[in-house]
N, CA, C and O atoms as a Maestro MAE file, in Angstrom:
{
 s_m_m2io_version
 :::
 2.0.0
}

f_m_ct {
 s_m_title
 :::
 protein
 m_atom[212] {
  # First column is atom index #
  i_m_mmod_type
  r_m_x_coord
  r_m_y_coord
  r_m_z_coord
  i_m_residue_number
  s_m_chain_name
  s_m_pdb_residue_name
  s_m_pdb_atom_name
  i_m_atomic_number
  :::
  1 25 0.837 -1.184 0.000 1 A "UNK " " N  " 7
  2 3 0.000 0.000 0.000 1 A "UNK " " CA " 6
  3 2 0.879 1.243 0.000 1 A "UNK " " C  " 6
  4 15 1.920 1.250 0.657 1 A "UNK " " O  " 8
  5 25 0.593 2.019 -0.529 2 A "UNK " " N  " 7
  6 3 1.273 3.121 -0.827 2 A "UNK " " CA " 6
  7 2 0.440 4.965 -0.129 2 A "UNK " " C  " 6
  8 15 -0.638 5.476 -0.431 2 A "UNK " " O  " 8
  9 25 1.034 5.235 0.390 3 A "UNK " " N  " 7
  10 3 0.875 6.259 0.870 3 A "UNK " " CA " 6
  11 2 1.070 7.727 -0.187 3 A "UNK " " C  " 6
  12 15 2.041 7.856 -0.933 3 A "UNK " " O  " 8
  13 25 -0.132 8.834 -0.059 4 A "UNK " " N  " 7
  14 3 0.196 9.789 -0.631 4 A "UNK " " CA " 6
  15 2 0.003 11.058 -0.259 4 A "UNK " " C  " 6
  16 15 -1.038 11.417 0.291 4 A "UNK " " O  " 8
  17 25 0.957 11.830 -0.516 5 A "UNK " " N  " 7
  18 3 0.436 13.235 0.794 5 A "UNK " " CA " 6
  19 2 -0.306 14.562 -0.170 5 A "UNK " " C  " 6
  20 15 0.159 14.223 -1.257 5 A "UNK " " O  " 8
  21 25 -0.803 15.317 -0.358 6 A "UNK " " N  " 7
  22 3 -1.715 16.249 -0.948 6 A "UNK " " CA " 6
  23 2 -1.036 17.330 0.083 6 A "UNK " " C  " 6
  24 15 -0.637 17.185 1.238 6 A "UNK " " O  " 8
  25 25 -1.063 18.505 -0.811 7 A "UNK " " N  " 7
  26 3 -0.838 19.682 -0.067 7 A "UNK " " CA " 6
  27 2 -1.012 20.448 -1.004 7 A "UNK " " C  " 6
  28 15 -0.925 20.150 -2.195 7 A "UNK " " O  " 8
  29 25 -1.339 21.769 -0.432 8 A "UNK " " N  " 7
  30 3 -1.257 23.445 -1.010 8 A "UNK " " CA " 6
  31 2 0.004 23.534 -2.030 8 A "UNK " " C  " 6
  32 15 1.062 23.073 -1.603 8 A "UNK " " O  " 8
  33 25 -0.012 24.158 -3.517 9 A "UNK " " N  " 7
  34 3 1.235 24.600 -4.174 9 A "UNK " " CA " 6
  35 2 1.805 25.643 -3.296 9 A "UNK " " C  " 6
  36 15 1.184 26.635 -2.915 9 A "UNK " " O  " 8
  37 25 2.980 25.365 -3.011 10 A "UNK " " N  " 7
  38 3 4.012 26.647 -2.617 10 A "UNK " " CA " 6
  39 2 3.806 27.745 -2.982 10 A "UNK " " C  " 6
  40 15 4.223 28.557 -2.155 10 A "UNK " " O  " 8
  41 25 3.258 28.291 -4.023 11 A "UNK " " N  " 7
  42 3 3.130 29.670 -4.780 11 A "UNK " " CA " 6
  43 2 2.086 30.336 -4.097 11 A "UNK " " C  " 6
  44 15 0.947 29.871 -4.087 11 A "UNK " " O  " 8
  45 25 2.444 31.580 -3.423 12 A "UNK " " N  " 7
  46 3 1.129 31.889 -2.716 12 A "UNK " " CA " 6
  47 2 0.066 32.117 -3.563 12 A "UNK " " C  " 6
  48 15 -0.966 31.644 -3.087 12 A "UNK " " O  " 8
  49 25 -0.089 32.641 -4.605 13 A "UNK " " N  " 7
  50 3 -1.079 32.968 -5.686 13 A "UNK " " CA " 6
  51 2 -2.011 31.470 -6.054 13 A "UNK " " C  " 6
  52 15 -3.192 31.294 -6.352 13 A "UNK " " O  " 8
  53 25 -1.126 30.759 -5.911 14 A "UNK " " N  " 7
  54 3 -2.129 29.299 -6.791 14 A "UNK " " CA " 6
  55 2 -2.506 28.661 -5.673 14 A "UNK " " C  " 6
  56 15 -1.720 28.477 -4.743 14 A "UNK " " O  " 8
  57 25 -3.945 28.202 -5.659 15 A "UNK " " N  " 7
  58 3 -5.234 27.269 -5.518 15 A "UNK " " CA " 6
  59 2 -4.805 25.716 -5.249 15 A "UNK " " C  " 6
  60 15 -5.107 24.934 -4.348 15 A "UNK " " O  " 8
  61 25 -3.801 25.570 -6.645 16 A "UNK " " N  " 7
  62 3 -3.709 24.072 -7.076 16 A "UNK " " CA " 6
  63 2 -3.550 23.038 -5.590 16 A "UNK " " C  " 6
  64 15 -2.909 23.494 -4.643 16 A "UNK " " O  " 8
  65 25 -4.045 21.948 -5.515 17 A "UNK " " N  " 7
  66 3 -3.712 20.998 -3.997 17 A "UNK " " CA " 6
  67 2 -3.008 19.515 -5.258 17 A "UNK " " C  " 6
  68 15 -3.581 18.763 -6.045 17 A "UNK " " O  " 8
  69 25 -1.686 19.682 -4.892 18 A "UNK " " N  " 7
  70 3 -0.968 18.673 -5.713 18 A "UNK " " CA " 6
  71 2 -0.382 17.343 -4.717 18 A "UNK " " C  " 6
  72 15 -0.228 17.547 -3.513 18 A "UNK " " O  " 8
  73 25 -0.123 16.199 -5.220 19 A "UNK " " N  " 7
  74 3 0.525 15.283 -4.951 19 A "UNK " " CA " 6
  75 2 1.902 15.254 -4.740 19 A "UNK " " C  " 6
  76 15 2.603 15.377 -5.744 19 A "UNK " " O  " 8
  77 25 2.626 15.073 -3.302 20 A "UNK " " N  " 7
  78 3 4.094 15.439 -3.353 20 A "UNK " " CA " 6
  79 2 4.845 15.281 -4.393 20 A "UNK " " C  " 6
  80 15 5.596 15.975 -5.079 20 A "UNK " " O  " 8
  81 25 4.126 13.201 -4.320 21 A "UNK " " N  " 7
  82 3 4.712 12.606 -5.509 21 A "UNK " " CA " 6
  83 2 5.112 13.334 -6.584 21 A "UNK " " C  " 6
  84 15 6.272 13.732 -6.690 21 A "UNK " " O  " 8
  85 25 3.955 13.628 -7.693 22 A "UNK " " N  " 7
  86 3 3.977 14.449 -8.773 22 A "UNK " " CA " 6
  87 2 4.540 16.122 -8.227 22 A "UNK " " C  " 6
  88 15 3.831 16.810 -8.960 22 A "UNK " " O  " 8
  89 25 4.946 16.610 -7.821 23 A "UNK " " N  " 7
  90 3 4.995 17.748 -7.624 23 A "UNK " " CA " 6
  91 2 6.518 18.339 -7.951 23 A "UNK " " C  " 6
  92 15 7.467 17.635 -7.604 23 A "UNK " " O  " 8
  93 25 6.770 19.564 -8.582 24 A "UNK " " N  " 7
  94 3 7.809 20.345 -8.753 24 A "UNK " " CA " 6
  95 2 8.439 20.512 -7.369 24 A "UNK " " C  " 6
  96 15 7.945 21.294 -6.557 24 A "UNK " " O  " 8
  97 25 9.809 19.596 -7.024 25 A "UNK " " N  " 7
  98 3 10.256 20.160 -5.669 25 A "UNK " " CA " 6
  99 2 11.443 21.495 -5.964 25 A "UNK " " C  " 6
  100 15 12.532 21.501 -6.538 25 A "UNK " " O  " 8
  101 25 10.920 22.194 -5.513 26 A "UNK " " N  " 7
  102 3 12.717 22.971 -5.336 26 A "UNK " " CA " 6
  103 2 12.733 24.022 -3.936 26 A "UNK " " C  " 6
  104 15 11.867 24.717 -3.404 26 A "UNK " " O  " 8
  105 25 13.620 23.855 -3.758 27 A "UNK " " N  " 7
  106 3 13.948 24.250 -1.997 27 A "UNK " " CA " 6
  107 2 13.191 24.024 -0.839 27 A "UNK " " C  " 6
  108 15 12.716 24.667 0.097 27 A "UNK " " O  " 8
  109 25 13.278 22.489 -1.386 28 A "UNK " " N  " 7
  110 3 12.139 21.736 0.101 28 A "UNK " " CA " 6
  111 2 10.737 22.139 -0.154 28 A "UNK " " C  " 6
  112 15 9.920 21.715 0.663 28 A "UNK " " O  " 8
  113 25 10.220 22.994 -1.284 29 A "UNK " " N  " 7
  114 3 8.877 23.480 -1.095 29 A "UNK " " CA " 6
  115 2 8.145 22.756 -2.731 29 A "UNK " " C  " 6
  116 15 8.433 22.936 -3.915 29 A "UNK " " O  " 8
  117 25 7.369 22.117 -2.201 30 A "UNK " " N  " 7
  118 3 6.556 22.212 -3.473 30 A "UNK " " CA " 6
  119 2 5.604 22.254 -4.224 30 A "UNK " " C  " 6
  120 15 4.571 21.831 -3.707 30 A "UNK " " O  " 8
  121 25 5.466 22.792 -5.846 31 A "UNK " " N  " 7
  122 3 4.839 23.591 -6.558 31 A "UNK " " CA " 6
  123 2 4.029 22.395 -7.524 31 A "UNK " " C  " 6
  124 15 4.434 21.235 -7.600 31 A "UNK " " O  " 8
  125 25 2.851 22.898 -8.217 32 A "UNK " " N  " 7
  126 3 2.063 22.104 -8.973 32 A "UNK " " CA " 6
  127 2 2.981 22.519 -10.299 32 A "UNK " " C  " 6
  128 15 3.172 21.576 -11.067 32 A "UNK " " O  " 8
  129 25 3.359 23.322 -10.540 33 A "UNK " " N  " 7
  130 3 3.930 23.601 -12.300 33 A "UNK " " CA " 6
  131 2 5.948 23.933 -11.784 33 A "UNK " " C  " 6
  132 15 6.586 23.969 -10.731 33 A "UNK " " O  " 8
  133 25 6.236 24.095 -13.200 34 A "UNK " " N  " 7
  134 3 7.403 24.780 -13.571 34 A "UNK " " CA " 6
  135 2 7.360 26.031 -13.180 34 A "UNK " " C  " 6
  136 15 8.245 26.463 -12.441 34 A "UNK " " O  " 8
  137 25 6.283 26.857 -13.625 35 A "UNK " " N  " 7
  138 3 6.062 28.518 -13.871 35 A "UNK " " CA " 6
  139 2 5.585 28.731 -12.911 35 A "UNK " " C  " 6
  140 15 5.283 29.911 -13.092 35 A "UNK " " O  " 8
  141 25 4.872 28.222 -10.851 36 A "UNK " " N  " 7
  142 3 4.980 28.469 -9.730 36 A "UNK " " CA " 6
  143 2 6.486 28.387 -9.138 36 A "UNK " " C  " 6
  144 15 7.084 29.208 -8.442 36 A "UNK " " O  " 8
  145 25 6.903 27.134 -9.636 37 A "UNK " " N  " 7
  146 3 8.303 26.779 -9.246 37 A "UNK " " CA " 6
  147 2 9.382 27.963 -9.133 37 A "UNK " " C  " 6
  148 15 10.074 28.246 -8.155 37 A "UNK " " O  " 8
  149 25 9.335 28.647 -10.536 38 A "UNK " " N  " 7
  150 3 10.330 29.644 -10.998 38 A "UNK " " CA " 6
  151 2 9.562 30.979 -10.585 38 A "UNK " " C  " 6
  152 15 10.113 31.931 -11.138 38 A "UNK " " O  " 8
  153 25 8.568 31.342 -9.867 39 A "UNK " " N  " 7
  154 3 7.989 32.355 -9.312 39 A "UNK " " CA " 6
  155 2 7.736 33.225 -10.367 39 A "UNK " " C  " 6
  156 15 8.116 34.396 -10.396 39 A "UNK " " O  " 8
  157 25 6.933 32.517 -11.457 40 A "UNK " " N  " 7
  158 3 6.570 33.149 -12.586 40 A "UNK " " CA " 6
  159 2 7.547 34.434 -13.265 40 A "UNK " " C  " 6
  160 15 7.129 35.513 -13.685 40 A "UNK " " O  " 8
  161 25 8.846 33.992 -13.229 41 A "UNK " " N  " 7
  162 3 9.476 34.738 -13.816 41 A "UNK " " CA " 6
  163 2 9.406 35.003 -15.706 41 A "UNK " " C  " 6
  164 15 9.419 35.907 -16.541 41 A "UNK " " O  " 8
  165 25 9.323 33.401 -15.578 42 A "UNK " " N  " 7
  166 3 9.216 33.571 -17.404 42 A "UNK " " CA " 6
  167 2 7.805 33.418 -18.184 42 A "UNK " " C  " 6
  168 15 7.429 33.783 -19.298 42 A "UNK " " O  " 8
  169 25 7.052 32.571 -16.888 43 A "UNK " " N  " 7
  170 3 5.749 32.202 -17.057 43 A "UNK " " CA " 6
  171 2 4.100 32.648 -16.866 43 A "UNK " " C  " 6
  172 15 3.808 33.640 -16.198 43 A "UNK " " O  " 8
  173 25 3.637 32.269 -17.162 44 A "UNK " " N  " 7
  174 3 2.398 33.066 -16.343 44 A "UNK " " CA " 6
  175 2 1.516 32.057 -15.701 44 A "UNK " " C  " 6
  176 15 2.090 31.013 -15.389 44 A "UNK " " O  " 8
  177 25 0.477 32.124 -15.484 45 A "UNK " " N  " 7
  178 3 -0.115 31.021 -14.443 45 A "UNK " " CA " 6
  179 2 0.010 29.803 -14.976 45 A "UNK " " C  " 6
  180 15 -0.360 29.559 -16.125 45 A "UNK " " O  " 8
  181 25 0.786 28.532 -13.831 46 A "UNK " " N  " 7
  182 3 0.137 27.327 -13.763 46 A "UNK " " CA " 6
  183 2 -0.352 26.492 -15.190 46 A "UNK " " C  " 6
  184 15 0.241 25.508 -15.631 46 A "UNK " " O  " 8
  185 25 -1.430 27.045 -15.732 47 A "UNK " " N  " 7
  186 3 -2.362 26.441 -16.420 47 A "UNK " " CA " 6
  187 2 -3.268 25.627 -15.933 47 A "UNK " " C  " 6
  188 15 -3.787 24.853 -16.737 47 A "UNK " " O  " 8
  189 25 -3.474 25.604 -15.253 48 A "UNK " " N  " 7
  190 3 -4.821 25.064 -14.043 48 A "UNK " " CA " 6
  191 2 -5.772 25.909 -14.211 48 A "UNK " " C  " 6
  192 15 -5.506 27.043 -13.813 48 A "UNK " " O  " 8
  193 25 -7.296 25.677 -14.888 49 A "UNK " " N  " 7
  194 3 -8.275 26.134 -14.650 49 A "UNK " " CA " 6
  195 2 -8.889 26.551 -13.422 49 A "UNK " " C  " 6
  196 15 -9.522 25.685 -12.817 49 A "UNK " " O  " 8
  197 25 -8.817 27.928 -12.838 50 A "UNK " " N  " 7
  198 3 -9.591 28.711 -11.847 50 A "UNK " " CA " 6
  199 2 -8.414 28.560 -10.675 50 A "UNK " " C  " 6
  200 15 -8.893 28.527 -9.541 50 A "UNK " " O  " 8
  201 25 -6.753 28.450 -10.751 51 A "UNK " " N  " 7
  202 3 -6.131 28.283 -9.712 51 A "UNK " " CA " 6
  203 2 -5.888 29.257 -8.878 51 A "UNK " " C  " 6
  204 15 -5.803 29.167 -7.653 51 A "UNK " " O  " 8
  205 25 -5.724 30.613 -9.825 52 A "UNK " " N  " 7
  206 3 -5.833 32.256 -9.544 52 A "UNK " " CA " 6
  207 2 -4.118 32.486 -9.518 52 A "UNK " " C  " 6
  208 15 -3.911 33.684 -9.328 52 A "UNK " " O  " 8
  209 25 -3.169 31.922 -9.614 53 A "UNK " " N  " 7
  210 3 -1.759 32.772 -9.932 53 A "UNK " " CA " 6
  211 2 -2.164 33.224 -11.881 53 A "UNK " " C  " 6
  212 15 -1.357 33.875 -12.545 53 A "UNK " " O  " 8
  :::
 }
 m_bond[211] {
  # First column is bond index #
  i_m_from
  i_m_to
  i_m_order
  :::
  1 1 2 1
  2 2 3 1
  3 3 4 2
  4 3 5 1
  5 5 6 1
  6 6 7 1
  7 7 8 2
  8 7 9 1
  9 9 10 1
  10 10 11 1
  11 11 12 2
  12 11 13 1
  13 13 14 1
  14 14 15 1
  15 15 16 2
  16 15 17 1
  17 17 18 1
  18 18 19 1
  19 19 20 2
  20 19 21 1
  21 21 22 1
  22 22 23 1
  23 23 24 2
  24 23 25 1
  25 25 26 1
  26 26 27 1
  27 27 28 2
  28 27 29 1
  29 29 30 1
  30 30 31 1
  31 31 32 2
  32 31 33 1
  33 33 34 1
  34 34 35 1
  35 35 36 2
  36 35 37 1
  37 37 38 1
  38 38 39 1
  39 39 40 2
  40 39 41 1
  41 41 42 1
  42 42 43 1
  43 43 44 2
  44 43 45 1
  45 45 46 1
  46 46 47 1
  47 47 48 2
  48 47 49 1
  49 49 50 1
  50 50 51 1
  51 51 52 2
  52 51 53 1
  53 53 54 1
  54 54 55 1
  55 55 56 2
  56 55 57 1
  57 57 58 1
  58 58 59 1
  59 59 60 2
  60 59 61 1
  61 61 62 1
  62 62 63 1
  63 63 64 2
  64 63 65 1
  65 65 66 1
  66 66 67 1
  67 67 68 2
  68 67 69 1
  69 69 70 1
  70 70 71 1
  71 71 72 2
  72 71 73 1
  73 73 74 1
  74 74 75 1
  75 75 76 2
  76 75 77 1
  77 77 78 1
  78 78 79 1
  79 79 80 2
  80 79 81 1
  81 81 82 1
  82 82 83 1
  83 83 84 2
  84 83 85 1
  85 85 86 1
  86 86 87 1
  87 87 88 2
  88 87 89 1
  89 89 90 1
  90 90 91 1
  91 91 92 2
  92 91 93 1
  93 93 94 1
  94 94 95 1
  95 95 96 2
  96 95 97 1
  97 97 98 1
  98 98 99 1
  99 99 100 2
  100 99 101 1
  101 101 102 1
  102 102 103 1
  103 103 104 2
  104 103 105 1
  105 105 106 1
  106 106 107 1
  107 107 108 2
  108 107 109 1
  109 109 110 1
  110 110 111 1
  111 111 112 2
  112 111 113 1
  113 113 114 1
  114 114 115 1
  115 115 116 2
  116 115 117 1
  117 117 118 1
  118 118 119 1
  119 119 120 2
  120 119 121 1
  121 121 122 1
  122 122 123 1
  123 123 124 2
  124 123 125 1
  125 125 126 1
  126 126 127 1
  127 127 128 2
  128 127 129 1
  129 129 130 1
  130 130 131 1
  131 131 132 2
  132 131 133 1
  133 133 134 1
  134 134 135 1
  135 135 136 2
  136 135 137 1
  137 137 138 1
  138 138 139 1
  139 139 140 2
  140 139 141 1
  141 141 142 1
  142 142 143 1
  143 143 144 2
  144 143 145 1
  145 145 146 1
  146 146 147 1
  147 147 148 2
  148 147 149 1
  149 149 150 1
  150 150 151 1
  151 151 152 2
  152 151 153 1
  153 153 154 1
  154 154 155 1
  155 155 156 2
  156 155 157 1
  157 157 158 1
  158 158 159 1
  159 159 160 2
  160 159 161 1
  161 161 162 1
  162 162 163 1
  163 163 164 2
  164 163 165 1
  165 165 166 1
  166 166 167 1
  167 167 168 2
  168 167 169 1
  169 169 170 1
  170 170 171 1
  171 171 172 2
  172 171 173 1
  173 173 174 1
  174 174 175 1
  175 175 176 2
  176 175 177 1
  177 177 178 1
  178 178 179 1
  179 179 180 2
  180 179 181 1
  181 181 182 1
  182 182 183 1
  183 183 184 2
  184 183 185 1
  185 185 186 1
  186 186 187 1
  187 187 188 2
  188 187 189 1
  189 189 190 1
  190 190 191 1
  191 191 192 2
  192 191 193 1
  193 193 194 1
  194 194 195 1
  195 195 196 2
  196 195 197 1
  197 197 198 1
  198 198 199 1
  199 199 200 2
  200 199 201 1
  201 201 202 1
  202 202 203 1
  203 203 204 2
  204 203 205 1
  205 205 206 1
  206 206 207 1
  207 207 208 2
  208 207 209 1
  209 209 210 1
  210 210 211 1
  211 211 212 2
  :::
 }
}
């Protein structure tokens, strides 16, 4: 049996509730996308319908 943890994206702006598993780690914190990850420097929201970053 496999265990899975759900949490809030790191990005204060985004909604998204992601799977550690699947999740963008970087500096212990983690993000549902690339473009939360990188604090929307190059990106713009997520792409998650209604996440609000």
């Amino acid at each position: 049996m496999k265990a899975v943890s759900l949490m809030k994206c790191a990005c204060e702006t985004c909604l998204c509730v992601i799977s550690t598993e699947d999740a963008v780690n970087k500096d212990n914190k983690y993000y549902c996308s690339e473009a939360c990850a990188e604090g929307h420097k190059t990106m713009k929201g997520c792409a998650h319908n209604g996440c609000g970053c």
